[in-house]
Steps between C-alpha positions, in 0.01 A plus 500: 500500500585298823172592668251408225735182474430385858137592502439304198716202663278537888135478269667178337517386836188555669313381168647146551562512834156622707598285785771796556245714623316254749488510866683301705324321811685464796427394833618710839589367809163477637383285229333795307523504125569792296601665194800635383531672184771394226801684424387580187149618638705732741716642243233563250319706776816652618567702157104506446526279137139510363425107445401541142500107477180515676200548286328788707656822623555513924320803647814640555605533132174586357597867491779488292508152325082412512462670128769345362555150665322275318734586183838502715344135624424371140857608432715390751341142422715485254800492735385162601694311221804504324864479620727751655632665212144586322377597903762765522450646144108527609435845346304715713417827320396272156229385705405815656637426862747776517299628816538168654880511360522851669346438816709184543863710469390785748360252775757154437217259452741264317759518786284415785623185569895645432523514907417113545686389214832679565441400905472141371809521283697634731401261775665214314788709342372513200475909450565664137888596687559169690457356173691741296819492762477116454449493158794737439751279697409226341372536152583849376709597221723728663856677414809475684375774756232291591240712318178365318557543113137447401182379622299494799399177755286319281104362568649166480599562880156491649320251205626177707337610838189640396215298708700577800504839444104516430451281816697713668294823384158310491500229757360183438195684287767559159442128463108434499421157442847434348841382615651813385433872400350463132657689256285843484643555813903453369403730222407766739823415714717503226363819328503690813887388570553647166420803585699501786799377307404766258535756732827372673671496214434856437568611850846297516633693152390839724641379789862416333486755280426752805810349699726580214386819428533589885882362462579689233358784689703403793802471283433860437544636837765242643696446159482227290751276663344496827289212383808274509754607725330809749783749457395832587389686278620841327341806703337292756343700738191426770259702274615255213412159787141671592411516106527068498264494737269632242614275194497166754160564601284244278821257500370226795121522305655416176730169663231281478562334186902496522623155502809367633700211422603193735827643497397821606265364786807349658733767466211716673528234768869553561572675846776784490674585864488904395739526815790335297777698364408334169133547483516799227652247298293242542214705458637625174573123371097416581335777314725401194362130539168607483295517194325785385155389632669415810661907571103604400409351808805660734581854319266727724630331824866516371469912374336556824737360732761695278400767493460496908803391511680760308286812665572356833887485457472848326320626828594249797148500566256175495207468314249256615339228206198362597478276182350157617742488788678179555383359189660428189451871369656615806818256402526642169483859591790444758691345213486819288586709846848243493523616139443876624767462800789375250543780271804627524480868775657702227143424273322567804645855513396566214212493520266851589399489879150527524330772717299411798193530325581303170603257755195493700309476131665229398411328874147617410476318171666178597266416792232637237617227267600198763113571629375427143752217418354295779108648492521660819176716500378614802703821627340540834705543793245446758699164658792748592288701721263226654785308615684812617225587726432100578540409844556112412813559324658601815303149668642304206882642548491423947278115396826471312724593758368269747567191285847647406776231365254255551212597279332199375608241759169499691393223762895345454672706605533303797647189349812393512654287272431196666101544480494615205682175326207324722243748353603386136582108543895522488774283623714621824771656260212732347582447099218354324586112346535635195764714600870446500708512830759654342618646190734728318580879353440340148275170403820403266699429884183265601719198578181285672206501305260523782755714747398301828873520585788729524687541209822718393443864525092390600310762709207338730152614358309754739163671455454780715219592755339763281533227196336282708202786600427540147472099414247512818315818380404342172385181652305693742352727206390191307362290770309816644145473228549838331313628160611783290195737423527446094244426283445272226759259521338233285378751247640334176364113482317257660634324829537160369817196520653723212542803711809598584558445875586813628164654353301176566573552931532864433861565613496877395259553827828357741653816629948489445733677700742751467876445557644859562834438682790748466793382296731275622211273713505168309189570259599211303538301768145578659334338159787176523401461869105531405552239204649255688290543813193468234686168382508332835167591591360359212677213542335406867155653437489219238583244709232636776270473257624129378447427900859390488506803755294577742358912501642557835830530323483763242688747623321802664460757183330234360267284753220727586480656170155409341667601177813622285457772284116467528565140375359189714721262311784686654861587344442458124770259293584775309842694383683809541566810346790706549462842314808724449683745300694340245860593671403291791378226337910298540452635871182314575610240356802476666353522820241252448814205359703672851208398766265274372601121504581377136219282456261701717396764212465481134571787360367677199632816294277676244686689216484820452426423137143459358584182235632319811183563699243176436753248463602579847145549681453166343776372630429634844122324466670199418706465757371261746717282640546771749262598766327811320577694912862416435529702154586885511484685151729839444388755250631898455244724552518641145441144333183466680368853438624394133287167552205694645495836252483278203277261625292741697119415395554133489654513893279744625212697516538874567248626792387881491726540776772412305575188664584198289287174603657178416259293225376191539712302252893574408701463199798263541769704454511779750552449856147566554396158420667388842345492820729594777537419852675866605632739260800742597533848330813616556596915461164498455562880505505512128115468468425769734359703235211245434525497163621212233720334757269547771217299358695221378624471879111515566424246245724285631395503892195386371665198370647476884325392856853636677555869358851696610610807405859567597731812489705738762369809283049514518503863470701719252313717354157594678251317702362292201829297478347355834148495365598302243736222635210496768230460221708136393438347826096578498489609854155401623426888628620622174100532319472713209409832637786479734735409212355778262573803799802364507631529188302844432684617841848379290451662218430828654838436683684459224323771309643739782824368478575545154374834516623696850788640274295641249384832647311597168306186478126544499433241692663697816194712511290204613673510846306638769565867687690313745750370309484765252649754810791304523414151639603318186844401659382365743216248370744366262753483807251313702407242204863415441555434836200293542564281162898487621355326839304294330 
């Protein structure tokens, strides 16, 4: 049995290892020393583990152990020697421990150190699954689905990084006198990982073998071609769609140890315009390039947003899916509604109209299931109603009013164009140096490398006023000193020369700023302009501080400032990231070759493929010849959620408030290992949800002392989208408490959203008498217009 496996294992341990249970001493700030118990000490205590080690009984245990503890001491002696294999076999009943055998398996003595040990695995990606998804891609004998033929992730993964595993579960106290851990201490670790593996391997056979039972069961109600090619089914009817609900209710839970393919990561990737006339096609030709494993991890989405689709051409009526909106969930499920919307209108006659009620049912059990699919589990409505009877809504909407077109502005709104080119240092013609003068529609019609005269078919360069407001407002931003209220920046490693900069002068902390302008506005030119205004500045605070210029003339954004970005050194030498979906990546591109002088940027792509990645952050690293300040880097969006989901505990450490916090040190070969200047996030939309993509956009603002957010579309959804986005730039007002009402206030939002058509719903008694007698039209009137507004 596992748990007189691991018990045996921990009294191995503590027999050659008392130092484990020592104190630590410490001193405050005040100079006072102190003790601090060890891990192991605070475990042991935790799930009340008599020390039977100990020669005499604690007062504590004398009830129930005193009688009998100097035989279970004599015994467990024994435990002291030997080698795994004869530790594990150690027989408890033939030596007349079965009570202590007992008493371990109903209380988990042997798995009181399972919390720290997994936490410490996990922190440096080394988890039973990280491992397992790794060692399938790379090692596994597999079929030509992609599926595992035999065996299970072998010990042999954690065997070469054992000390820092016990260092990172022990501190500095694993090693005693020694250099290392000694080796009683690996055969605990590797015992105790056995067990895990053990376990895994048993709950990975249930978990497949409960994903194909559930799609044969499937197959059952939707027909057993519906798997491949999502024809409708004989006798479909809406009773026959509420029944999957039922049979897909476990499926997400049992995902966990599906593993995809390279192949099947970038198809997942690809973008489909669902507006095209060809989409359904399209659609069709991915789901028949995917693997097996890779439809596991799609099917629920696709069968819901089928069978929406179909039941809202049958009716004409729309049926709202609040399944991780705007994420990739949401993507999928609109792909199955495409599917829905192309079956041919003689199938969809065919099919039974529901009645009102089987309709309203099968509303009830989708929001039912799209609540559990993404864990949503508090029901109450009480946000509704507070911020219907809220007077500061209505303070909020007329604040807003009075700022009108010119929200965000502030103090220059006065300026013309002529101050503000003095504000940030620019010539009379208002183009930063780096800038060309003019340029063309494509950068294959650049006839003069460096476009200081007209050419044929040339256009003269021109940033706008409100371009130039926006270069102004993030100089302003950074040379006002500003601190984000977050905690424990430097939480992962000492503060030493092999820091990483942006942790070392605590970047995170510098407040970013949103760019929200409508469509149409010159986005992309706002982050060229700021680039190259960055550039230039650079260029003379450096010679200010050379004295080959005197302070006087730094231009005015810059000469009083005690600081940029909280840094006395002033603009860092660092690069630029550009983040963007992966259809705009030739745009951006484009745009940077159209209005940047040739040799004025260095430009770097990342692939959107994972074999390509080191070899190009190395080349990136290497590449000085260049002034780092003149290098911008473009990655899609997707490659560096990619980069940061399967690199996630060696980039970052995850904070109870689900924020990601930047480590110390990076690997090489993920954008994360680059310090950057200003980073860009472009349709930043797509990480409203502030999940996978979210904190990789989190991650990576960490990395950056500029931080920019950019899309025409904040809020889609429900107030969160804005919560969010506005989480990424670490407003300074934004604390914790602030940010937690928030987000409760959201989900209560969208809680009432997905359920004002469902008249049945249980949930609808929460509402209050007033609403209850009729007032429910007119709170959810009054919330859409005030979200709309905003």
């Amino acid at each position: 049995m596992s748990s007189n496996r691991k018990f045996a294992l921990l009294v191995h341990l503590i027999l050659n290892n008392r130092n484990l249970l020592k104190a630590e001493r410490l001193v405050d700030g005040d100079g006072t020393v102190f003790e601090k118990e060890s891990i192991l000490t605070a475990q042991l205590r935790r799930f009340n583990v008599p020390p039977f080690w100990e020669p005499t009984c604690p007062a504590e245990f004398q009830e129930k152990w005193g009688g009998k503890w100097k035989h279970v001491h004599e015994h467990l002696k024994d435990l002291k020697k030997g080698g795994r294999a004869d530790i594990e076999k150690y027989n408890f009943k033939n030596r007349d421990l079965s009570d202590v055998a007992t008493s371990n398996k109903s209380e988990g003595w042997g798995s009181c150190m399972d919390g720290p040990l997994k936490d410490a695995l996990d922190n440096v990606g080394f988890s039973i699954r990280d491992r397992y998804l790794a060692w399938v891609k790379l090692y596994a004998e597999k079929d030509e689905q992609g599926r595992v033929v035999k065996g299970f992730v072998p010990l042999t993964q954690w065997t070469g990084r054992q000390d820092s595993f016990l260092e990172e579960v022990f501190g500095d106290a694993i090693k005693g006198k020694d250099i290392t851990p000694p080796d009683t201490a690996k055969t605990w670790l590797n015992g105790v990982i056995q067990t895990y593996l053990d376990a895994a391997t048993k709950e990975c056979k249930r978990a497949i073998d409960s994903l194909n039972a559930t799609q044969t069961e499937l197959e059952k109600i939707l027909g057993p071609d519906f798997w491949r090619s999502f024809e409708v089914p004989q006798n479909f009817e809406v009773k026959k769609a509420r029944s999957v609900f039922k049979k897909m209710q476990h499926w997400k839970s049992q995902l966990a140890w599906q593993v995809t393919s390279e192949e099947d990561d970038e198809i997942r990737e690809e973008e489909i315009d669902i507006e095209s006339p060809e989409a359904p096609k399209e659609i069709e030709a991915r789901w028949s390039r995917l693997s097996d494993q890779g439809k596991k991890l799609e099917y629920c989405q696709m069968i819901i947003g089928w069978l929406v689709g179909v039941i809202e051409a049958k009716t004409s009526k729309t049926i709202e899916v609040n399944l991780d909106a705007g994420g990739y969930d949401e993507k999928i499920v609109g792909y199955g509604r495409v599917l829905a919307r192309s079956i041919p209108r003689k199938k969809i006659e065919n099919i039974p109209a529901p009645s009102e009620s089987d309709f309203q049912a099968f509303a009830l059990e989708l929001a039912d299931f799209a609540e559990e699919w993404v864990e949503r589990d508090d029901t109450a409505l009480r946000t509704a109603i507070s911020m219907y009877e809220n007077p500061e809504v209505d303070e909020a909407l007329l604040l807003y009013k009075s700022d009108g077109a010119d929200i965000g502005v502030g103090e220059f709104r006065s300026f013309d164009d002529k101050k503000l080119h003095e504000y940030l240092g620019l010539p009379e013609d208002g183009l930063p140096l780096a800038f060309r003068r003019h340029t063309a529609d494509e950068p294959g019609m650049l006839a003069d490398p460096d476009g200081d005269k007209p050419f044929l078919n040339s256009t003269p360069v021109k940033i706008s006023w409100h371009q130039f407001v926006f270069v102004a407002a993030v100089m302003l931003s950074l040379t006002t000193p500003k601190k984000a209220a977050l905690r424990n920046i430097l939480h992962s490693g000492p503060v030493n020369e092999r820091t990483i900069r942006p942790v070392r002068e605590e970047w995170a902390k510098v407040p970013g700023i949103c760019l929200f302008d409508e469509v149409g506005l010159g986005k992309t030119m706002c982050a060229m302009a700021t680039i190259a205004t960055l550039q230039s500045l650079y260029e003379i605070q450096e010679k200010v501080k050379a004295k080959e210029m005197d302070r006087s003339k730094l231009p005015a954004c810059l000469r009083d400032a005690a600081s940029f970005g909280n840094l006395e050194s002033g603009i860092p030498n660092e690069r630029h990231l550009v983040v963007v979906p992966n259809s705009l990546m030739d745009q951006w591109a484009a745009e940077i070759t159209r209005f940047f002088r040739r040799n004025a940027i260095h430009l770097h792509i990342i692939s959107n493929t994972a074999k390509h990645w080191e070899a190009e952050i190395a080349k990136i690293l290497a590449t000085t010849t260049v002034p780092k300040i003149n290098q911008i880097v473009i990655v899609a969006a997707r490659t560096i959620q990619r980069m940061f989901t399967a690199n996630e505990r060696s980039i970052a450490v995850m904070q109870l408030d689900g924020i990601p916090r930047l480590k110390y040190q990076q690997k090489a070969d993920t954008v994360y290992a680059i310090p950057y200047c200003s980073t860009f996030l472009d349709e930043v939309q797509d990480a409203r949800t502030g999940k996978a993509l979210w904190k990789a956009f989190s991650a990576i603002f960490d990395d950056s002392l500029i931080k920019v957010p950019m899309t025409a579309t904040p809020l889609l959804e429900s107030p969160n989208d804005l919560i969010n986005l506005a989480l990424l730039v670490r407003p300074p007002s934004m604390v914790d408490d602030e940010t937690s009402n928030l987000r409760g206030m959201s989900r209560d939002l969208r809680i009432l959203k997905g359920k004002s058509t469902v008249r049945t719903h249980q949930e609808a008694l929460l509402l209050t008498y007033r609403i209850a007698s009729g007032q429910w039209g007119i709170v959810v009137g009054n919330l859409g217009n005030f979200v709309g507004q905003r």
